[in-house]
KEMI-94474 format. One record per residue (C-alpha): residue number from 1; chain; x, y, z. Coordinates in pm, whole numbers. Layout:
<nodes>
seq = NUM	mol = A	c1 = X	c2 = Y	c3 = Z
...
</nodes>
This chain:
<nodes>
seq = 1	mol = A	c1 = 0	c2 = 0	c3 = 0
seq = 2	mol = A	c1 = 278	c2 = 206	c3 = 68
seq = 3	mol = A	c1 = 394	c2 = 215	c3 = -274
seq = 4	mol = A	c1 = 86	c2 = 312	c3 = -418
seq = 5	mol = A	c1 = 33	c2 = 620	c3 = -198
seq = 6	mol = A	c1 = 397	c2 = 706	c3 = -366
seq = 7	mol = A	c1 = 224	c2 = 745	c3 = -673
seq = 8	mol = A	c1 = -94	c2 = 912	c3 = -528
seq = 9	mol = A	c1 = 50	c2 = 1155	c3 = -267
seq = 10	mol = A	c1 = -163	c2 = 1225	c3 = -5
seq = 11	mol = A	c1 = -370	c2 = 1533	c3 = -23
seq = 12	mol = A	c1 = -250	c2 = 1618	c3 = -359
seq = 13	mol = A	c1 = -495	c2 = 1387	c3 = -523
seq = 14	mol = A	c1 = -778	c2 = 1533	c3 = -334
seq = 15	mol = A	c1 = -690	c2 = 1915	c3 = -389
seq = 16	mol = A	c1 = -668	c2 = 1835	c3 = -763
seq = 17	mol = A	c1 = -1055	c2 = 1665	c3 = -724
seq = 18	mol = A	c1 = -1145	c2 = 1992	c3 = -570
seq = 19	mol = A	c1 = -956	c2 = 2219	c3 = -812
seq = 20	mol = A	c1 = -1129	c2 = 2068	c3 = -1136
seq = 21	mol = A	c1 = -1497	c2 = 2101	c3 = -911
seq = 22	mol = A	c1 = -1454	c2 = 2438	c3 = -886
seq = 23	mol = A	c1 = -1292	c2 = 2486	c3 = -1244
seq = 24	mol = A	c1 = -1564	c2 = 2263	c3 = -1387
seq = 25	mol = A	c1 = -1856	c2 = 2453	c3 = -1262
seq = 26	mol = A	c1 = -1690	c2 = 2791	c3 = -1324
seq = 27	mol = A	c1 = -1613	c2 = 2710	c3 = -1716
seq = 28	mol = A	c1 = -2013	c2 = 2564	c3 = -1703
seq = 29	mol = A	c1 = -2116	c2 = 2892	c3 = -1567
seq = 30	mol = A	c1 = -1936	c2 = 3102	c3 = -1821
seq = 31	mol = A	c1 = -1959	c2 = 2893	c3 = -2158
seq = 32	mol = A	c1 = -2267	c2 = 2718	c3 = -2124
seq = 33	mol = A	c1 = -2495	c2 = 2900	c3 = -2314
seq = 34	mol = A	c1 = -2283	c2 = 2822	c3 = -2638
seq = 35	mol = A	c1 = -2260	c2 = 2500	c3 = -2611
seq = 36	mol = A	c1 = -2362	c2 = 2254	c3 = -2861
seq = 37	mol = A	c1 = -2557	c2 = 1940	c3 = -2911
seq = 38	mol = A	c1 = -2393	c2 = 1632	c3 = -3045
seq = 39	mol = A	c1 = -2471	c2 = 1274	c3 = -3133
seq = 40	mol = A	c1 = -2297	c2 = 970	c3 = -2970
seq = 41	mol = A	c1 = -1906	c2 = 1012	c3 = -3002
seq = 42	mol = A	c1 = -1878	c2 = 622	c3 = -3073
seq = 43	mol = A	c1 = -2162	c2 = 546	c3 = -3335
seq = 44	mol = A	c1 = -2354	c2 = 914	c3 = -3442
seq = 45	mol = A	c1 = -2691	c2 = 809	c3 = -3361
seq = 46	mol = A	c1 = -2929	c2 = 1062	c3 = -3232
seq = 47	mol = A	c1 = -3084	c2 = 829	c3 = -3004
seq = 48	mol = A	c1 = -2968	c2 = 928	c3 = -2639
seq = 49	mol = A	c1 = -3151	c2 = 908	c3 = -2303
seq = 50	mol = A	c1 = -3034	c2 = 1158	c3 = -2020
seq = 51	mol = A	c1 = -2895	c2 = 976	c3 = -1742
seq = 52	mol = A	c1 = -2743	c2 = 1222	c3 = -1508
seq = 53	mol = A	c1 = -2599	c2 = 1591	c3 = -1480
seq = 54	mol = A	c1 = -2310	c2 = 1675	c3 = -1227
seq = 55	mol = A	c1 = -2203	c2 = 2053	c3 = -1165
seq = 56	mol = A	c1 = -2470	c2 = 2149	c3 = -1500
seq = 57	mol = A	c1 = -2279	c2 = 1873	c3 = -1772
seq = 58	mol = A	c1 = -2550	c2 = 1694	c3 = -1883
seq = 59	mol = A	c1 = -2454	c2 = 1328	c3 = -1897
seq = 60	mol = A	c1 = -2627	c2 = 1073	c3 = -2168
seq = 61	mol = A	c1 = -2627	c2 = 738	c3 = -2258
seq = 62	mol = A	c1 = -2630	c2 = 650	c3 = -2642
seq = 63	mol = A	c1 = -2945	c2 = 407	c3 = -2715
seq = 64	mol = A	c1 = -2749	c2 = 198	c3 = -2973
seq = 65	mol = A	c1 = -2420	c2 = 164	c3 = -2810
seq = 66	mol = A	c1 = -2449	c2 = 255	c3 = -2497
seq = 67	mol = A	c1 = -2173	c2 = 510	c3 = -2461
seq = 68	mol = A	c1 = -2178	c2 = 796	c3 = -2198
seq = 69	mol = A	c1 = -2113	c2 = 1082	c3 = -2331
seq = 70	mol = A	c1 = -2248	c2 = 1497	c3 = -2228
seq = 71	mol = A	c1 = -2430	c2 = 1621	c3 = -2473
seq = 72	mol = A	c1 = -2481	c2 = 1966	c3 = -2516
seq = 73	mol = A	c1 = -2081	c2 = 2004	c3 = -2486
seq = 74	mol = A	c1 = -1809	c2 = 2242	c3 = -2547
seq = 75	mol = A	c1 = -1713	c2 = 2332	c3 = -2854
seq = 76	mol = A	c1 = -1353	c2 = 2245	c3 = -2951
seq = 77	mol = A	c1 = -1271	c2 = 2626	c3 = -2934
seq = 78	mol = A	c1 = -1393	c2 = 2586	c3 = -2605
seq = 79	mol = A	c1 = -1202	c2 = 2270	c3 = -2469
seq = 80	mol = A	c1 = -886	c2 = 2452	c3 = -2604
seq = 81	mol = A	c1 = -926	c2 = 2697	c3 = -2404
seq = 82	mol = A	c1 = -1017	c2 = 2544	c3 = -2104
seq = 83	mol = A	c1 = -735	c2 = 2294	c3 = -2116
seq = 84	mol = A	c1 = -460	c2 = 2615	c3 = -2131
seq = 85	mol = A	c1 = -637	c2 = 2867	c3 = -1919
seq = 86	mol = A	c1 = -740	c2 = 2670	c3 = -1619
seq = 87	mol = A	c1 = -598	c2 = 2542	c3 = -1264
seq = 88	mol = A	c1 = -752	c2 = 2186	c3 = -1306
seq = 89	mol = A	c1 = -597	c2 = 2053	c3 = -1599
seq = 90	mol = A	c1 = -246	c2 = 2163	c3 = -1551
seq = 91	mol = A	c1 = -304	c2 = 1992	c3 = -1162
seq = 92	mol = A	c1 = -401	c2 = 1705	c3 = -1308
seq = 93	mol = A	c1 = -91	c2 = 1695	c3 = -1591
seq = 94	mol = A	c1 = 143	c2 = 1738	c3 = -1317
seq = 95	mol = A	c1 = -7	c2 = 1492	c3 = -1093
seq = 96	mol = A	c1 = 13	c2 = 1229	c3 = -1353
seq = 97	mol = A	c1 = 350	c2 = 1312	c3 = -1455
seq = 98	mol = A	c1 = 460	c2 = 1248	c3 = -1040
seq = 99	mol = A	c1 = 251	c2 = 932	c3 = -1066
seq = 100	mol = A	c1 = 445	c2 = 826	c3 = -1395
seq = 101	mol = A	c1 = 783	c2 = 887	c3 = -1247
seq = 102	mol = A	c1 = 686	c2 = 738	c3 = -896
seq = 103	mol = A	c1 = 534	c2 = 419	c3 = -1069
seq = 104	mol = A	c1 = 843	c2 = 349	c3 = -1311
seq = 105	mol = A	c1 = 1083	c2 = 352	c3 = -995
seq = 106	mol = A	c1 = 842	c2 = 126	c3 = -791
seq = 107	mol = A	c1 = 872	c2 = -85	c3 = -1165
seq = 108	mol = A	c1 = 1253	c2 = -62	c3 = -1154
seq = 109	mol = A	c1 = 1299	c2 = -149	c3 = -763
seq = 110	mol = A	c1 = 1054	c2 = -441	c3 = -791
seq = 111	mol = A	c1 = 1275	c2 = -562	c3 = -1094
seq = 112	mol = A	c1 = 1540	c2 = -584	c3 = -898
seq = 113	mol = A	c1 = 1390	c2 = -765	c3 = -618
seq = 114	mol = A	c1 = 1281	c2 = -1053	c3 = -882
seq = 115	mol = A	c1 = 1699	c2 = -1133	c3 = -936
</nodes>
């Protein structure tokens, strides 16, 4: 267990989960009314049930294929510029980058423990 909280560093993990709350519902606040509706990512069908909504997204599931998707969504314009302009993301590249390097020397010690 130990080893796995080396990749997941206590209270990091959680301040990044509360970071991309508060960016989530702020970029839903502001960009929301341009959103746009789109058909299932996976197959196009217009077919789609709403299944849930969390901080505004609305969340469907395609009635074909079955993939969850949020539909209306950002536009691409949109994603771009959420992904450079806000906290959240660049937490979350970061935090994965730590995890990376913490997991390939956990990788590298337990190789050595197999010899």
């Amino acid at each position: 267990m130990k080893k796995f909280r080396a990749m997941r560093p206590e209270g990091i993990y959680e301040k990044v989960l509360r970071q991309r709350k508060i960016d989530g519902i702020k970029f839903y606040e502001e960009n929301s009314k341009s959103f746009v509706e789109v058909d299932c990512p996976a197959c196009n069908s217009k077919r789609k049930e709403e299944k849930f909504e969390k901080w505004g997204y609305n969340h469907c599931i395609c009635q074909e294929c079955s993939t969850l998707y949020c539909s209306p969504r950002p536009t691409d314009k949109q994603l771009g510029y959420f992904y450079n302009s806000y906290e959240a993301p660049k937490m979350w590249t970061e935090l994965l980058v730590s995890a990376d390097v913490s997991r390939k020397k956990i990788s590298i010690l337990q190789g050595q423990k197999s010899y």
